[in-house]
C-alpha positions in Angstrom: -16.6 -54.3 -6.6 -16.4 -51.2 -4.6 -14.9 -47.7 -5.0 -11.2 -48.5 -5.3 -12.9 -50.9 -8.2 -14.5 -48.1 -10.3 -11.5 -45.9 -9.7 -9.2 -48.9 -11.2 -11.7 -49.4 -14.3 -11.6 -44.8 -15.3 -7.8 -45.2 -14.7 -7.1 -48.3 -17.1 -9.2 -46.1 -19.5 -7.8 -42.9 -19.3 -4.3 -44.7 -20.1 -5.9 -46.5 -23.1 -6.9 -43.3 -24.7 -3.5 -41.8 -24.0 -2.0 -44.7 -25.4 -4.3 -44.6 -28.7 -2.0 -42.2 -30.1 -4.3 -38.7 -30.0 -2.2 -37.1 -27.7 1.3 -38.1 -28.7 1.0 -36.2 -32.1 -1.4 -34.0 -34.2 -3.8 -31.5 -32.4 -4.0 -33.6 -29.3 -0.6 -33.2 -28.7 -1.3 -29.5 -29.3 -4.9 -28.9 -27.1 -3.4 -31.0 -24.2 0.0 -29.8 -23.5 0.6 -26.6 -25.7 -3.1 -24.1 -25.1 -3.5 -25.1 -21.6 -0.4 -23.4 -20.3 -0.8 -20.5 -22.7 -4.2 -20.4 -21.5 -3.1 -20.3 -17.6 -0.6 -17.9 -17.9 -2.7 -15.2 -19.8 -5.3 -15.9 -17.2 -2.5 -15.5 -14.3 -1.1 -12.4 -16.2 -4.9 -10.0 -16.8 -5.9 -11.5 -12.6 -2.9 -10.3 -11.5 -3.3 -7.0 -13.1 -6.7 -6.2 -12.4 -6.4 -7.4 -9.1 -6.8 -3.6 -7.8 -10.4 -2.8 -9.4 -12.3 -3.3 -5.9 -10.2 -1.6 -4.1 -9.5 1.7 -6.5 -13.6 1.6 -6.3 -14.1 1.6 -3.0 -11.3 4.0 -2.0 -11.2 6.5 -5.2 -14.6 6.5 -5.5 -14.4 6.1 -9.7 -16.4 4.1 -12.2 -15.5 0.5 -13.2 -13.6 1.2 -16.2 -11.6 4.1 -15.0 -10.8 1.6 -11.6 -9.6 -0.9 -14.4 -7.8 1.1 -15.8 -5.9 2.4 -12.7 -5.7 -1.1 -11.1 -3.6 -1.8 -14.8 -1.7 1.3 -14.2 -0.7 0.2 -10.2 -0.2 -3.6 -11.0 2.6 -2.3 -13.5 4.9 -1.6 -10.5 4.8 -4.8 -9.2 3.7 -7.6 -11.0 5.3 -10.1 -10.3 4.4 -9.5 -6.6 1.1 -9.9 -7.4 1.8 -13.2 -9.6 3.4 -14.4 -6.4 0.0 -13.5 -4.2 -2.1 -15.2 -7.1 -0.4 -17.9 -7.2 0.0 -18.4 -3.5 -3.6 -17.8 -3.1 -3.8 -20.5 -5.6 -1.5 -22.7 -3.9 -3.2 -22.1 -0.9 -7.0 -22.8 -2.4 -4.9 -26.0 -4.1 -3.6 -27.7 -0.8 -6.9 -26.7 1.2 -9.2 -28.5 -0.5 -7.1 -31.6 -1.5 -7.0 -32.1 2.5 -11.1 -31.4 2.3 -11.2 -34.3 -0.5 -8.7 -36.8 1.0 -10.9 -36.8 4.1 -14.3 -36.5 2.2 -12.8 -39.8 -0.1 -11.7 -41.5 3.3 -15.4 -41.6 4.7 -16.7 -42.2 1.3 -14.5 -45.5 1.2 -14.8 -46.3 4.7 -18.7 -46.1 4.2 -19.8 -47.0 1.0 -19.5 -49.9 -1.1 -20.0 -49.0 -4.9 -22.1 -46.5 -6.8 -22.9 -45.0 -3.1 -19.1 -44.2 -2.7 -18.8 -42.5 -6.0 -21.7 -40.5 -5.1 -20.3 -39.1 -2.1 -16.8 -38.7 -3.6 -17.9 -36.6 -6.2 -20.9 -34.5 -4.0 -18.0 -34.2 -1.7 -15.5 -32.7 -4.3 -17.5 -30.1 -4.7 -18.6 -29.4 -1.0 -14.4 -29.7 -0.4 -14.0 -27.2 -3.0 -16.6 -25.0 -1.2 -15.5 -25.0 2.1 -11.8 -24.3 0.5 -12.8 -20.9 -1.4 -14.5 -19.8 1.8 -11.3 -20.4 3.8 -8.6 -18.6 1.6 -11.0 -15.9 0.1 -11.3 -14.2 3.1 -7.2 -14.2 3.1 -7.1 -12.5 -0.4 -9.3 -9.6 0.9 -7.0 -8.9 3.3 -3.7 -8.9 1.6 -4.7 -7.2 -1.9 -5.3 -4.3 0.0 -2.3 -3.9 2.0 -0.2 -4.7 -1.7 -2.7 -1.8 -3.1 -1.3 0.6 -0.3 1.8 -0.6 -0.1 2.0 0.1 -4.4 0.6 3.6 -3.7 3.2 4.6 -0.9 6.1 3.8 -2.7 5.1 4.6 -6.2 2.8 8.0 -5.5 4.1 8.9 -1.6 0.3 8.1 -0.3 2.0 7.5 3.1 3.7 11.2 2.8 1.1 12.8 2.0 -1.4 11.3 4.5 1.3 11.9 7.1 1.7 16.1 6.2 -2.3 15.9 5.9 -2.0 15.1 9.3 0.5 17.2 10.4 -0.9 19.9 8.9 -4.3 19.0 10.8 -5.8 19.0 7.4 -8.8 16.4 6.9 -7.5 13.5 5.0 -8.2 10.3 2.9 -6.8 7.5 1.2 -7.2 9.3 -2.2 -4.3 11.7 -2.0 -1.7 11.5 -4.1 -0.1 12.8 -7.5 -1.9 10.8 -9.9 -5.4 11.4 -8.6 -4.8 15.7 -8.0 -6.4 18.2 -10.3 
C-alpha cells in the first residue's frame, strides 16, 4: 500500500461518518453547515473593517484604539470594496498554495511509498501554506494603502488639500483633512 492507499482508507471513512447520520439532522447538521458560514462572514465583515488600523497608525500618528476606531469609520465608505480585496487576497492565498501542495503531493507520491509519503504531504502542506502567505502578503501591503487613500480623497478631499498645501508652498502631510483638523 502506498499513499494513494492511505488516502483511499481516510476517504471511505470520512463518507462513513457522513453517512452515520450526525450530520444529516440534529446539531451536526447545525455545527457543520449552519455556524461555519455565520462564522466566516462575521470574520470577513470585522477584517474588512479594520483593515485600515496600520495604516491610520503609521500615517495619523494615533493610538491603537483611536486608529480602530477611524479604520471603522473609513471602511464604512466602502466596504464592500474592501470585502472584494479580502476576499481576492483570499482567493489569491487559496489558489497559491493549492499549486504549492499539488507539486509538494506530486514529489511526495513520486518518492515515497507509504508512511514516508504521508509525512512529506503533510510537512509539505504546511511549508506550501508558508511560502503562499509570504507571496500574497506582500500584495495586501501594497493595495490597503492605496484603498486607504483612495477612501480619504474622495470622502475627506485629502488629495485637495495636499494639492493647495502645495500650491500654497505650505509644508504638507498625509494627515490633512476635515476629520483630523482642530
Amino acid at each position: 500500500p502506498g499513499f494513494a492507499a492511505d488516502l483511499q482508507v481516510e476517504i471511505r471513512a470520512d463518507h462513513a461518518r457522513l453517512e452515520d447520520g450526525f450530520l444529516r439532522t440534529g446539531p451536526g447538521a447545525l455545527f457543520a453547515f449552519i455556524i461555519p458560514p455565520l462564522g466566516l462572514a462575521v470574520v470577513t465583515l470585522l477584517t474588512a473593517a479594520f483593515y485600515f488600523g496600520a495604516c491610520v497608525v503609521t500615517i495619523e500618528g494615533v493610538t491603537q484604539f483611536d486608529a480602530l476606531r477611524r479604520g471603522w469609520n473609513l471602511a464604512a465608505y466602502g466596504r464592500w470594496r474592501l470585502i472584494a480585496l479580502y476576499l481576492l487576497y483570499s482567493l489569491m492565498t487559496l489558489v497559491a498554495t493549492a499549486a504549492l501542495m499539488g507539486l509538494i503531493a506530486m514529489v511526495a507520491f513520486l518518492l515515497a511509498e507509504g508512511t514516508g509519503a504521508l509525512t512529506i504531504f503533510l510537512a509539505g502542506q504546511l511549508i506550501a501554506a508558508v511560502l503562499a502567505s509570504l507571496l500574497v502578503i506582500p500584495l495586501l501591503f501594497v493595495g490597503v494603502p492605496f484603498l486607504y487613500f483612495d477612501l480619504r480623497s474622495r470622502h475627506e478631499g485629502l488629495d485637495l488639500a495636499i494639492a493647495t498645501a502645495q500650491a500654497a508652498g505650505a509644508p504638507h502631510d498625509l494627515v490633512v483633512g476635515p476629520t483630523l483638523q482642530g
